[in-house]
TORSEVO-797196 format. One line per 3 residues: number of its first residue (from 1); for each residue x, y, z negated of N, C-alpha, C, CB. Coordinates in steps of 0.02 Angstrom, whole numbers, plus 50000, padded with zeros to 5 digits. Glycine has a CB too. Example, Ala and Ser with C-alpha at 12.3 -4.5 7.8 and 13.67 -1.06 7.14 Angstrom:
BEGIN
1> 50660,49716,49610,50615,49775,49610,50660,49835,49610,50565,49776,49548  50642,49888,49646,50684,49947,49643,50645,50002,49606,50704,49970,49714
//
This chain:
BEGIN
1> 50042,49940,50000,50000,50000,50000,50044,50063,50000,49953,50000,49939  50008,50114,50026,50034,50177,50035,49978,50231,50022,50062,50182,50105  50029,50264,49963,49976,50317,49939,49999,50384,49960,49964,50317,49860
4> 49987,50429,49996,50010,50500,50017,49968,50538,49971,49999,50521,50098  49990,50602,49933,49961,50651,49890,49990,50696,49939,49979,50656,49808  49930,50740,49949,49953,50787,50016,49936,50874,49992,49895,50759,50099
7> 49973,50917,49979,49968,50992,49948,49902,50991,49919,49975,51057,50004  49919,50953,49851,49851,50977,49802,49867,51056,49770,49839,50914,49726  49811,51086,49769,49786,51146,49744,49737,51129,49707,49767,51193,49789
10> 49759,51154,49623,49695,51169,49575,49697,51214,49528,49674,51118,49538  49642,51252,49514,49633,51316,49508,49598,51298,49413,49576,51355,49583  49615,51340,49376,49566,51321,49320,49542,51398,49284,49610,51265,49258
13> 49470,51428,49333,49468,51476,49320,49516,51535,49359,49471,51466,49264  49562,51600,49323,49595,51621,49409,49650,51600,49391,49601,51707,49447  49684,51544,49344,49766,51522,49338,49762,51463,49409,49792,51475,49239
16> 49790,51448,49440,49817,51414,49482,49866,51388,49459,49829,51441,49530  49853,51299,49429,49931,51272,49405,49945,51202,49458,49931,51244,49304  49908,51211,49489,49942,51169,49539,49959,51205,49621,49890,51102,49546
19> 50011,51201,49640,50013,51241,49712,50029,51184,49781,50086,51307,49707  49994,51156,49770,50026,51119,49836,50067,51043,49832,50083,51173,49865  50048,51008,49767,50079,50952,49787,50078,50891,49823,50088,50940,49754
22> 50153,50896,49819,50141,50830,49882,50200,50785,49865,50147,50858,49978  50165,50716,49875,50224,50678,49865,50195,50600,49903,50248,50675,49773  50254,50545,49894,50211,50474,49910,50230,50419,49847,50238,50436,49996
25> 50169,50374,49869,50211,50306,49816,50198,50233,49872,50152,50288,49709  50245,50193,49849,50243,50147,49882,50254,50099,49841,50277,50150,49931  50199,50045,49849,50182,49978,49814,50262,49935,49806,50116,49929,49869
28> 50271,49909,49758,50335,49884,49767,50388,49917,49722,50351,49890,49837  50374,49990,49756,50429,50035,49716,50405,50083,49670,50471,50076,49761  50395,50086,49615,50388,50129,49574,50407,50211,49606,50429,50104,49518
31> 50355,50250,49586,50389,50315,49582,50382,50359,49508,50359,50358,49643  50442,50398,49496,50452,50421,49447,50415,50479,49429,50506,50427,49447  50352,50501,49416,50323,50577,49412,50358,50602,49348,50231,50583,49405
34> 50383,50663,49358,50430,50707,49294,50417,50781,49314,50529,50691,49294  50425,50793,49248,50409,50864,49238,50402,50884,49155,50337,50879,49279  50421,50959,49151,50422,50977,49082,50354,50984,49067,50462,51037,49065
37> 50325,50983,48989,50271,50995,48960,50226,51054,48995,50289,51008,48894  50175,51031,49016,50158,51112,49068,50156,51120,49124,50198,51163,49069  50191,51060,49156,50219,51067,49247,50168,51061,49267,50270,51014,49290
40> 50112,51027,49265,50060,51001,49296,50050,50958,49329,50042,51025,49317  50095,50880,49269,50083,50813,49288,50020,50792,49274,50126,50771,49260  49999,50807,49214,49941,50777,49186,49865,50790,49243,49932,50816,49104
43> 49879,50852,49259,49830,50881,49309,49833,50820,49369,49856,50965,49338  49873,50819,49395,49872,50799,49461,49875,50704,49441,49948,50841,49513  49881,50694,49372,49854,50617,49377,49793,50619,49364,49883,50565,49331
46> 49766,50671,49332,49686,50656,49315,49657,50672,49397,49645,50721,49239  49679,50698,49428,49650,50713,49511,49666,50642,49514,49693,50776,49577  49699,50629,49531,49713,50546,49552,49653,50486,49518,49800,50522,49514
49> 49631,50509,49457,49606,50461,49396,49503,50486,49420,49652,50499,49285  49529,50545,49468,49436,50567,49485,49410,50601,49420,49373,50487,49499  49448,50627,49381,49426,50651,49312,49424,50743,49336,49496,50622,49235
52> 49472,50767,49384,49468,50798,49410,49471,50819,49475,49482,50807,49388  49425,50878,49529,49429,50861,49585,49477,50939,49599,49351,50840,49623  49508,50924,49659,49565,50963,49687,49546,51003,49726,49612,50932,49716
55> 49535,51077,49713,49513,51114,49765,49540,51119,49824,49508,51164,49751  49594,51099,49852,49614,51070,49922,49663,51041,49920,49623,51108,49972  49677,51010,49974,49724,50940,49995,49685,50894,49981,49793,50924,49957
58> 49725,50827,49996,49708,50773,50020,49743,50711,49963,49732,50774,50099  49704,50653,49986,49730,50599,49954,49723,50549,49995,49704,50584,49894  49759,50502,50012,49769,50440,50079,49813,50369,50041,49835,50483,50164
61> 49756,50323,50050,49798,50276,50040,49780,50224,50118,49783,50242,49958  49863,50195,50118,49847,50174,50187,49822,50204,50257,49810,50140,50176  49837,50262,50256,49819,50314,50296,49725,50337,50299,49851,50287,50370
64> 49707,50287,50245,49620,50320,50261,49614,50365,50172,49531,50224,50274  49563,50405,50185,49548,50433,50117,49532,50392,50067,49499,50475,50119  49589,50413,49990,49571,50368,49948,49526,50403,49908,49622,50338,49915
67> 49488,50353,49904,49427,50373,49841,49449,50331,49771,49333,50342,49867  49435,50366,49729,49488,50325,49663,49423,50283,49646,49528,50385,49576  49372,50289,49630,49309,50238,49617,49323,50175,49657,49232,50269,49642
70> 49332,50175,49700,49341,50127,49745,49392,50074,49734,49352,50157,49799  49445,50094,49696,49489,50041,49696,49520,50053,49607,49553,50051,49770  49538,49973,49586,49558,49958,49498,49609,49996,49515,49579,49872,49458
73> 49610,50057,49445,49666,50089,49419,49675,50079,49348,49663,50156,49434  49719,50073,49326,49748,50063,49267,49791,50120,49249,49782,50003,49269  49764,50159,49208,49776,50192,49180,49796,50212,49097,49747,50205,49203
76> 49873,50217,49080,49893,50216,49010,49897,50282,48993,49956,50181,48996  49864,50315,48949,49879,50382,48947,49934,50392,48896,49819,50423,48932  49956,50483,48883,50003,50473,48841,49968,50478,48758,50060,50527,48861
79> 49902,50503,48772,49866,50522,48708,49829,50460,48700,49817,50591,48709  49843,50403,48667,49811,50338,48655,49722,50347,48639,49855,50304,48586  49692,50301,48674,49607,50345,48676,49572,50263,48635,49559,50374,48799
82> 49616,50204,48620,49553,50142,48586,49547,50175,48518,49582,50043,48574  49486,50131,48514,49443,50149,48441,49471,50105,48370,49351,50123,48454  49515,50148,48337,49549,50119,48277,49504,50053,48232,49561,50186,48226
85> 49438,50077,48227,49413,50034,48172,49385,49991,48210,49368,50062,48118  49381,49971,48284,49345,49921,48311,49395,49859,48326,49309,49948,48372  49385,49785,48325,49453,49745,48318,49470,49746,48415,49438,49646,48271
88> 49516,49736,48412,49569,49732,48474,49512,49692,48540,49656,49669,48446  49510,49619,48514,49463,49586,48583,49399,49624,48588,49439,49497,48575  49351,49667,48545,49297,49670,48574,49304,49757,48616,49236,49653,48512
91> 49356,49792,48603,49376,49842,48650,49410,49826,48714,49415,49882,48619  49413,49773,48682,49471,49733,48786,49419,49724,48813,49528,49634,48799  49348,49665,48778,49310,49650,48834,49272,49705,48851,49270,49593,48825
94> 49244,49755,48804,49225,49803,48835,49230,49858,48892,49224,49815,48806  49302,49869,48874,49350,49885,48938,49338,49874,49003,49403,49854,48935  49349,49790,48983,49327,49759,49059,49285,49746,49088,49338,49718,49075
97> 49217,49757,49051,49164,49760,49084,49139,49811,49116,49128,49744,49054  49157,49871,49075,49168,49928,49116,49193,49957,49176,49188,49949,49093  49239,49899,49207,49262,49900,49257,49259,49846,49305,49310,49916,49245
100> 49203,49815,49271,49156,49766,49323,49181,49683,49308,49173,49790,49420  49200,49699,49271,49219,49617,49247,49142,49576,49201,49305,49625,49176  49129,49529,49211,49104,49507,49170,49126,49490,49082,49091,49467,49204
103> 49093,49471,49035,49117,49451,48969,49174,49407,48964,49068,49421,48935  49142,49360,49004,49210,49300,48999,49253,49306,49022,49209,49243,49018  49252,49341,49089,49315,49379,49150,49362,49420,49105,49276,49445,49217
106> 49325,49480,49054,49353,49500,49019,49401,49456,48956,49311,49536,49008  49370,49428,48942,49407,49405,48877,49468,49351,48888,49351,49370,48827  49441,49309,48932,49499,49272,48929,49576,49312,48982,49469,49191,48961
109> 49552,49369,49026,49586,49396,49015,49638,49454,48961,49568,49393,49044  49573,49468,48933,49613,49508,48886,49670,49445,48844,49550,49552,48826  49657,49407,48828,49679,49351,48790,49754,49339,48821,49626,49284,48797
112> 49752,49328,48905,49809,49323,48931,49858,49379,48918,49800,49313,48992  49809,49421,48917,49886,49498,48908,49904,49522,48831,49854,49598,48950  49872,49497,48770,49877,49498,48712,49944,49438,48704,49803,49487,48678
115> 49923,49383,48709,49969,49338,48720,50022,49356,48743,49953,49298,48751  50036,49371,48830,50104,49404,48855,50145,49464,48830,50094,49423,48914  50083,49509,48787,50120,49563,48765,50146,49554,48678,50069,49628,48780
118> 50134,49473,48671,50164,49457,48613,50115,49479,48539,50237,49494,48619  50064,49492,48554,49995,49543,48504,49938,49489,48517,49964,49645,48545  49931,49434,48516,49865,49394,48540,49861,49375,48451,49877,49312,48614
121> 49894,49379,48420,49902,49368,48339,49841,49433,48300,50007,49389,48312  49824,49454,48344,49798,49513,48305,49737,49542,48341,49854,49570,48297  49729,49460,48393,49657,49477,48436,49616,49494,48385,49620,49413,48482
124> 49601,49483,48339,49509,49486,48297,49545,49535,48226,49459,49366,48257  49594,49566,48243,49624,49628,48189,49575,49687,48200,49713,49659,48207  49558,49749,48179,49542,49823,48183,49597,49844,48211,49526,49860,48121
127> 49615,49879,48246,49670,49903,48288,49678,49957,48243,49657,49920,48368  49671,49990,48194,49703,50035,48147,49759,49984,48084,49629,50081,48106  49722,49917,48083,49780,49877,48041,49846,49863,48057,49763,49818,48031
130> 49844,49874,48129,49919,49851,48164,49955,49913,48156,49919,49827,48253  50018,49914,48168,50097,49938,48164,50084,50005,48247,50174,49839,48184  50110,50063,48245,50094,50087,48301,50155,50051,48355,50091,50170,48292
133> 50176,50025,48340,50222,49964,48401,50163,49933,48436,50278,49885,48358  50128,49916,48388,50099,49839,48422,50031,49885,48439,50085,49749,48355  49983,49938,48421,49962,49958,48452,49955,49989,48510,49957,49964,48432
136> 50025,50010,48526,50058,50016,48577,50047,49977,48649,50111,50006,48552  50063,49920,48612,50068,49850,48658,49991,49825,48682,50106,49781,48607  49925,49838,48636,49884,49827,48646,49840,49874,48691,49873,49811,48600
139> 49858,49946,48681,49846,49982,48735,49878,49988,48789,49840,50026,48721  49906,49943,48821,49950,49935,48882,49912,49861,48879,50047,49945,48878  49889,49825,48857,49841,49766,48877,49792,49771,48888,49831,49725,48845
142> 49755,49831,48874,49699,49853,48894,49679,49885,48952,49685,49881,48858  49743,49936,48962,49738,49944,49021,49772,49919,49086,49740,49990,49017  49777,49835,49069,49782,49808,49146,49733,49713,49136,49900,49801,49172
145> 49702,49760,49090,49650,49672,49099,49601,49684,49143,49600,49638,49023  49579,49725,49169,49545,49727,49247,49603,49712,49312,49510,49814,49260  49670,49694,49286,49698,49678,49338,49703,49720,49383,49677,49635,49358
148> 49738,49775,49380,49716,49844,49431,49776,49842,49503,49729,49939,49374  49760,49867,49546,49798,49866,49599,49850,49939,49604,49747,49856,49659  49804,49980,49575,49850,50038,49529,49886,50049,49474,49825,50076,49514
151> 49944,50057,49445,49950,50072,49376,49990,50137,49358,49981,50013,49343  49945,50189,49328,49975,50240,49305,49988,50236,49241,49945,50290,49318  50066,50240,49227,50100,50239,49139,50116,50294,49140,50166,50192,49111
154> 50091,50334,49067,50134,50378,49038,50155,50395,48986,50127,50412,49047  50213,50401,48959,50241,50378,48904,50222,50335,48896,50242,50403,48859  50251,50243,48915,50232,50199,48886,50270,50170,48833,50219,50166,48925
157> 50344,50202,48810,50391,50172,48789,50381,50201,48729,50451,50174,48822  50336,50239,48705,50341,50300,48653,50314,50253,48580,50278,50380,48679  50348,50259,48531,50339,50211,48467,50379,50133,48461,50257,50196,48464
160> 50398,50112,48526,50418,50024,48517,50481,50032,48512,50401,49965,48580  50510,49982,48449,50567,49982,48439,50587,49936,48498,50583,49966,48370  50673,49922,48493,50709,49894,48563,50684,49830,48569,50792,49889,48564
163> 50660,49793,48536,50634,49720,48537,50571,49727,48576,50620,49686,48462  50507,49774,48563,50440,49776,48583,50473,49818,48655,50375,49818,48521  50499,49848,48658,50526,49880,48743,50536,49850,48778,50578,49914,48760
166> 50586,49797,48777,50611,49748,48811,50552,49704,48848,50653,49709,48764  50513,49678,48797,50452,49650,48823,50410,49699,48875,50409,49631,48762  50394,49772,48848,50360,49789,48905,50398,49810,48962,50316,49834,48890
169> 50474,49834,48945,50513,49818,49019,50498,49774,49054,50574,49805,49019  50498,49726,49053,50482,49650,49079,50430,49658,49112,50470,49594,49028  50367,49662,49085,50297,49667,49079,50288,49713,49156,50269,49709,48997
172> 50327,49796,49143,50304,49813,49191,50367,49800,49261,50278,49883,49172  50410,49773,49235,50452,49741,49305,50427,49689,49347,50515,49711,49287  50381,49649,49313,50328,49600,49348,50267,49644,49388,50290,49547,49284
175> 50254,49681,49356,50198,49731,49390,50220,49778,49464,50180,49791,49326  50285,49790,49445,50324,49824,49528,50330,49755,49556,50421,49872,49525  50363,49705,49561,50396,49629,49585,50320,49598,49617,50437,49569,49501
178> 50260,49619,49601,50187,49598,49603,50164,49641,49658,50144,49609,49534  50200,49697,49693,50186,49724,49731,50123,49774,49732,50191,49685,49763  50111,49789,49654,50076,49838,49648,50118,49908,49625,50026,49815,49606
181> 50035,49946,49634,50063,50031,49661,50077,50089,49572,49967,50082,49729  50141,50078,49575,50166,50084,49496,50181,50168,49496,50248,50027,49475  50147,50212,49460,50168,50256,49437,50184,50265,49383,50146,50285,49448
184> 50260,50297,49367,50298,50311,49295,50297,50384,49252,50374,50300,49310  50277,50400,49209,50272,50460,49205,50333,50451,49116,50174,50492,49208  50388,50501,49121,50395,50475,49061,50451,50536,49017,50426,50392,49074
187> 50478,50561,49003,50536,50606,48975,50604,50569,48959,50513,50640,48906  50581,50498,48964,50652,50462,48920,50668,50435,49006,50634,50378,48833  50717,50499,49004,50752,50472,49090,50792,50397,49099,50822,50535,49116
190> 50809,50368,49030,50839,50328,49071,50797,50245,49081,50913,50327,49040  50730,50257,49066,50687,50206,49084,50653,50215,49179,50622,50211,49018  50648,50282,49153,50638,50315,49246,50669,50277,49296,50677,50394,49263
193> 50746,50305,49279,50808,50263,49322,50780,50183,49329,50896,50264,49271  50785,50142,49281,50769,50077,49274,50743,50069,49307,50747,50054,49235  50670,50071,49312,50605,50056,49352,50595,50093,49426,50545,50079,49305
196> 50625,50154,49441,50575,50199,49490,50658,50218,49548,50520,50296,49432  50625,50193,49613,50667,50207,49686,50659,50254,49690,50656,50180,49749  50620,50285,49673,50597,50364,49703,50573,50395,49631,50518,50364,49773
199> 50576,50470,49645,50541,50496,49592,50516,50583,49659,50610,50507,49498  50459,50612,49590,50449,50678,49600,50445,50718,49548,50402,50688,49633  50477,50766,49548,50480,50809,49503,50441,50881,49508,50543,50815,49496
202> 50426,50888,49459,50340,50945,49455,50378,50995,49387,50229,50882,49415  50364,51042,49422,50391,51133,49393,50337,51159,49411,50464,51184,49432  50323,51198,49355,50274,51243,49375,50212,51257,49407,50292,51265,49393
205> 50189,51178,49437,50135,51165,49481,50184,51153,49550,50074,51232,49484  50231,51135,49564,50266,51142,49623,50319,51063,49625,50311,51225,49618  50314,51035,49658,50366,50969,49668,50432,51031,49703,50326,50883,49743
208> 50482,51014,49654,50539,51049,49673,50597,50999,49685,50557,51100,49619  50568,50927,49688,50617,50889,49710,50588,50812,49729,50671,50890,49656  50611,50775,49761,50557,50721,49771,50588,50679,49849,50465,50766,49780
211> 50597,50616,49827,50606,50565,49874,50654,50504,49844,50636,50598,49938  50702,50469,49873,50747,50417,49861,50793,50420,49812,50778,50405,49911  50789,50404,49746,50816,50419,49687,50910,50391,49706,50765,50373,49618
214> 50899,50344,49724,50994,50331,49750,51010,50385,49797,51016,50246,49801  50982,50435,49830,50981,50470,49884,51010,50545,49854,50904,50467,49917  50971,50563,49795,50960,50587,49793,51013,50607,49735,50910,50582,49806
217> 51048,50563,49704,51102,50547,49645,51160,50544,49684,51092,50476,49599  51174,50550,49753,51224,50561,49780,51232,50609,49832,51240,50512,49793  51175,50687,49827,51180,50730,49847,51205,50761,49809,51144,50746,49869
220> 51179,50748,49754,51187,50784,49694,51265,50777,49654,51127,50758,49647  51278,50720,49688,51356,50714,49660,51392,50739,49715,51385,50636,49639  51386,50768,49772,51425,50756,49811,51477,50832,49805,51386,50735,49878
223> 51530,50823,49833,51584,50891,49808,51605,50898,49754,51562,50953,49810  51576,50824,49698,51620,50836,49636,51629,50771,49583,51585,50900,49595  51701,50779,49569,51738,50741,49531,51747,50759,49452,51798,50740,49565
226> 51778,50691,49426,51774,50705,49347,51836,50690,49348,51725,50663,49292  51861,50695,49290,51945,50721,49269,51945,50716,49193,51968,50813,49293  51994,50674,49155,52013,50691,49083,52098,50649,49102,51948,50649,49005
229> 52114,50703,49052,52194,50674,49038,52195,50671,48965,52264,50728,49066  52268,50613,48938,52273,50605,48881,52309,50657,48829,52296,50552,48883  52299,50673,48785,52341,50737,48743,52329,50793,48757,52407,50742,48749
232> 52275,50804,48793,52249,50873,48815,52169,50901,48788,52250,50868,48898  52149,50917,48740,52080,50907,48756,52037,50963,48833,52045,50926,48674  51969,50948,48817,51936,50958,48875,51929,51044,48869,51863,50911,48879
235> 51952,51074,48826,51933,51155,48833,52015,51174,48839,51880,51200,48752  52055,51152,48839,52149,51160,48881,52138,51150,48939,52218,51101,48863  52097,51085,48956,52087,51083,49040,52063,51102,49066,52076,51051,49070
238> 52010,51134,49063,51992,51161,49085,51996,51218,49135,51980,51158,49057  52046,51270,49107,52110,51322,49135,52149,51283,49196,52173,51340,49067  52170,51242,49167,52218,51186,49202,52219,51160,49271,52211,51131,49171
241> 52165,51162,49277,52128,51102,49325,52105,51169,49361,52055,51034,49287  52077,51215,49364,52069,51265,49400,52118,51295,49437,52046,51301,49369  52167,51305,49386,52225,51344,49409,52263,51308,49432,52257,51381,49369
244> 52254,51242,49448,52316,51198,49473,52315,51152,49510,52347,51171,49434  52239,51136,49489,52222,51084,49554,52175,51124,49639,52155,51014,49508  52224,51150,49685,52198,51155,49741,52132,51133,49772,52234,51136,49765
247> 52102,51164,49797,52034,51131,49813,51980,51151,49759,52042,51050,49814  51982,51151,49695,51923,51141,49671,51894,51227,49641,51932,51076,49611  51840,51228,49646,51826,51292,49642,51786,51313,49589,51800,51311,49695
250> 51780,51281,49513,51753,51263,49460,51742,51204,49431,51713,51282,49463  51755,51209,49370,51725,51174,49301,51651,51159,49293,51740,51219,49240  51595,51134,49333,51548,51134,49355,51510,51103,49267,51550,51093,49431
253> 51543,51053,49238,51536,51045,49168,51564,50985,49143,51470,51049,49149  51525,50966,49089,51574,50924,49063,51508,50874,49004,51651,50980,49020  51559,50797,48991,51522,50762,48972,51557,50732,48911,51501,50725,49020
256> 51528,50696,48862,51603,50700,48813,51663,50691,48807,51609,50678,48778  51671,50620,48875,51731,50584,48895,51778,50640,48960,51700,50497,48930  51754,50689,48995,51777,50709,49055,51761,50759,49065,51767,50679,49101
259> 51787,50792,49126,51772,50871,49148,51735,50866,49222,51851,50921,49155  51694,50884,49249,51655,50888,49298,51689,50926,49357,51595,50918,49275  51701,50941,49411,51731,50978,49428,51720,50962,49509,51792,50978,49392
262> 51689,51043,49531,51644,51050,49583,51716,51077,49650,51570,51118,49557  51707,51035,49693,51755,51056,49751,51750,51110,49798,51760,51008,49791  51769,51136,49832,51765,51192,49875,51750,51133,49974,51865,51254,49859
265> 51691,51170,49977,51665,51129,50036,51708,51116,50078,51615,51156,50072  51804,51132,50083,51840,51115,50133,51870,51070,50089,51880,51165,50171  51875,51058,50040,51927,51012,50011,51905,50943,50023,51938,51023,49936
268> 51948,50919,49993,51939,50821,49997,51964,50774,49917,52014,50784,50076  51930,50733,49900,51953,50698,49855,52055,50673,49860,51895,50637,49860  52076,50662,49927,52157,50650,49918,52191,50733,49904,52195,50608,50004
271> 52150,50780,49922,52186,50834,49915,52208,50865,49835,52148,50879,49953  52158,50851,49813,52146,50847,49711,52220,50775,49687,52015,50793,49680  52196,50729,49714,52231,50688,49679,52302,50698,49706,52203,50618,49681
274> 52325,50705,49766,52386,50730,49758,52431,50799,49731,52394,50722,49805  52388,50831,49712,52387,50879,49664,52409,50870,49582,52323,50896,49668  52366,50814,49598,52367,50794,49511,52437,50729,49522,52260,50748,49472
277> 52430,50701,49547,52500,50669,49548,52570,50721,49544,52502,50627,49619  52594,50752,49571,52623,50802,49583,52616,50846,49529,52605,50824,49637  52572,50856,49463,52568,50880,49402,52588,50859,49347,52526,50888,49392
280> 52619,50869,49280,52637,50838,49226,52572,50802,49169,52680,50893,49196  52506,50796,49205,52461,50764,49172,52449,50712,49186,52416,50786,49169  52446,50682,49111,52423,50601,49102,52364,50594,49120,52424,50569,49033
283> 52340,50572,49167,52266,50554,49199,52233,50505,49162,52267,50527,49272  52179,50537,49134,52151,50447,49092,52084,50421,49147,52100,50461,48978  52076,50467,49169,52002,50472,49214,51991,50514,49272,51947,50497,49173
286> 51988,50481,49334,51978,50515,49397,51924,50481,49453,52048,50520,49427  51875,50535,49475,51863,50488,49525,51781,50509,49539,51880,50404,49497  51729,50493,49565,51681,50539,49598,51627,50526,49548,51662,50523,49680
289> 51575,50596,49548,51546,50620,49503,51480,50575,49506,51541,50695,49509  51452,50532,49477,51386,50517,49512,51310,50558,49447,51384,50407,49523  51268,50589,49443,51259,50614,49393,51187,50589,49376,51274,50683,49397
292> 51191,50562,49324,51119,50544,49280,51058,50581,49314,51123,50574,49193  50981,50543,49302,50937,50555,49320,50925,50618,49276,50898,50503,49324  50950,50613,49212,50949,50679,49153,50968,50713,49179,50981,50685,49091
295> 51023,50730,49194,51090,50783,49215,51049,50811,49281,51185,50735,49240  51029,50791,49328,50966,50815,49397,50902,50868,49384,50920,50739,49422  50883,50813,49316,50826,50862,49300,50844,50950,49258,50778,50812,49245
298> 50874,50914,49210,50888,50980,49176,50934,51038,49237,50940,50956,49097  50966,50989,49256,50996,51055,49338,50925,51095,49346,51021,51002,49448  50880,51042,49389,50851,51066,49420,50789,51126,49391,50837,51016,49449
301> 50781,51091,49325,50718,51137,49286,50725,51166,49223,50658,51099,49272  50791,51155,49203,50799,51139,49122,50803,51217,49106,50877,51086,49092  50831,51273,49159,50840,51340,49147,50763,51381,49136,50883,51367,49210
304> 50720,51360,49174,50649,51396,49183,50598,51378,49118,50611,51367,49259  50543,51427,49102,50530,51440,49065,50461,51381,49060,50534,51508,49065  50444,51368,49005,50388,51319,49022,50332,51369,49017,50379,51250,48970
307> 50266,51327,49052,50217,51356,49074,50164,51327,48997,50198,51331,49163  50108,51364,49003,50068,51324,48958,50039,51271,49000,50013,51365,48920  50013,51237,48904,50000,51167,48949,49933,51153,48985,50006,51105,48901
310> 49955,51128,49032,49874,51118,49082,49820,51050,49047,49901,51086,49187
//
């Protein structure tokens, strides 16, 4: 499947916090939706979810108009919405009937994903008795016991210690590997990376970045190398490496182990290192910059001011 989101515009009253987004997802591959508190992710999944409608642009899956009624979405929000004092199975089957499952359709599915998500111990519990780990886990069973062909997560990792993560790592690595249409929404970049080929990133109502996440981690590295020597620390080298190594035209930054260091668009990686050979520094570390899905974002948005939240 192929989902195109094509320049949504939505207006709330005369603020305009969405301007035009656009992005794709493709079944198989996760895409990463990111953005600071405010950007106007939440907006444009509830357009997606039919909770809200988009005063223009388009939505296409498979090149025909998608209507979200029309097809199972699974949807995890980040504000957990089951009912504390009601026990776990009779909100699953409810769930699922709601979304056209019958009783039994429901339950013995719910049963299967309580079970897989390691929480089937606490089918006939009140979901306020459990641990917010394992409630966690049960609201991510809930929302895929209709078996959805969609799945929008956001913040799903939020509360589980590394043991309960692991499992839903898993959980949703079977769900991309299943060839369904996985959206990630999340702040803890380095689960993003994990899961999502692609990502889009949302500022301000605006995708200010968006496509092939390996693609896109080596534009972003490109023209610059890292550098540490031994017996020197990183604010001596700094000077150093400017003033001595040819070619490079800043200290672009730095990470705890190394110095970042941005090239001048004529130079070349042999031109630096014979530089540095030819210098009295002990090299502990050389060699090309590749930079975190973190390190991208905060480039890209981390300076601008956040918006209120939509």
């Amino acid at each position: 499947m192929l989902l195109e989101v094509k320049d949504l515009h939505k207006k709330f009253g005369e603020k305009e916090v969405l301007h035009g987004i656009t992005f794709q997802v493709v079944s198989g591959r996760a895409l990463g939706l990111l953005g600071r508190n405010g950007a106007g992710k939440t907006t444009t999944i509830r357009i997606l979810m039919d909770v809200f409608r988009a005063d223009s642009g388009e939505m296409l899956l498979d090149g025909k108009k998608f209507i979200p009624g029309k097809h199972r979405i699974g949807y995890l929000p980040e504000e957990r919405g089951l009912y504390p004092k009601r026990r776990v199975i009779d909100q699953m089957i409810f769930l699922g009937t709601l979304r056209g499952m019958s009783s039994r359709e429901a339950a013995a599915s719910a049963d299967r994903w309580l079970k897989r998500l390691e929480v089937d111990e606490y089918r006939n519990k009140k979901l306020e008795t459990l641990s917010k780990g394992n409630q966690q886990k049960v609201q991510l069973a809930s929302t895929l016991v209709h078996d959805p062909e969609i799945v929008i997560l956001d913040e799903p990792f939020s509360g589980l210690d590394p043991v309960n993560a692991q499992i839903l790592k898993d959980v949703i690595g079977e769900l991309i590997a299943e060839d369904r249409l996985v959206i990630f929404s999340s702040h803890q970049m380095s689960y993003v990376e994990e899961f999502c080929d692609h990502i889009a990133i949302i500022d301000q109502g605006n995708v200010t970045l968006a496509g092939e996440l390996k693609e896109i981690k080596k534009e972003y590295g490109r023209n610059r190398l890292i550098l540490a020597a031994e017996g020197i620390s990183k604010d001596e080298l700094k000077p150093v490496a400017e003033k001595l190594l040819e070619g490079v035209a800043k200290v672009a930054g730095e990470k705890k182990e190394f110095l970042i260091l941005e090239l001048e668009e004529s130079a070349g990686r042999r031109q630096v290192l014979e530089r540095l050979a030819a210098s009295e520094l002990s090299v502990e570390a050389f060699g090309s910059y590749e930079p975190s899905l973190n390190d991208i974002f905060v480039e890209k948005v981390g300076g601008e001011k956040e918006e209120e939240k939509e």
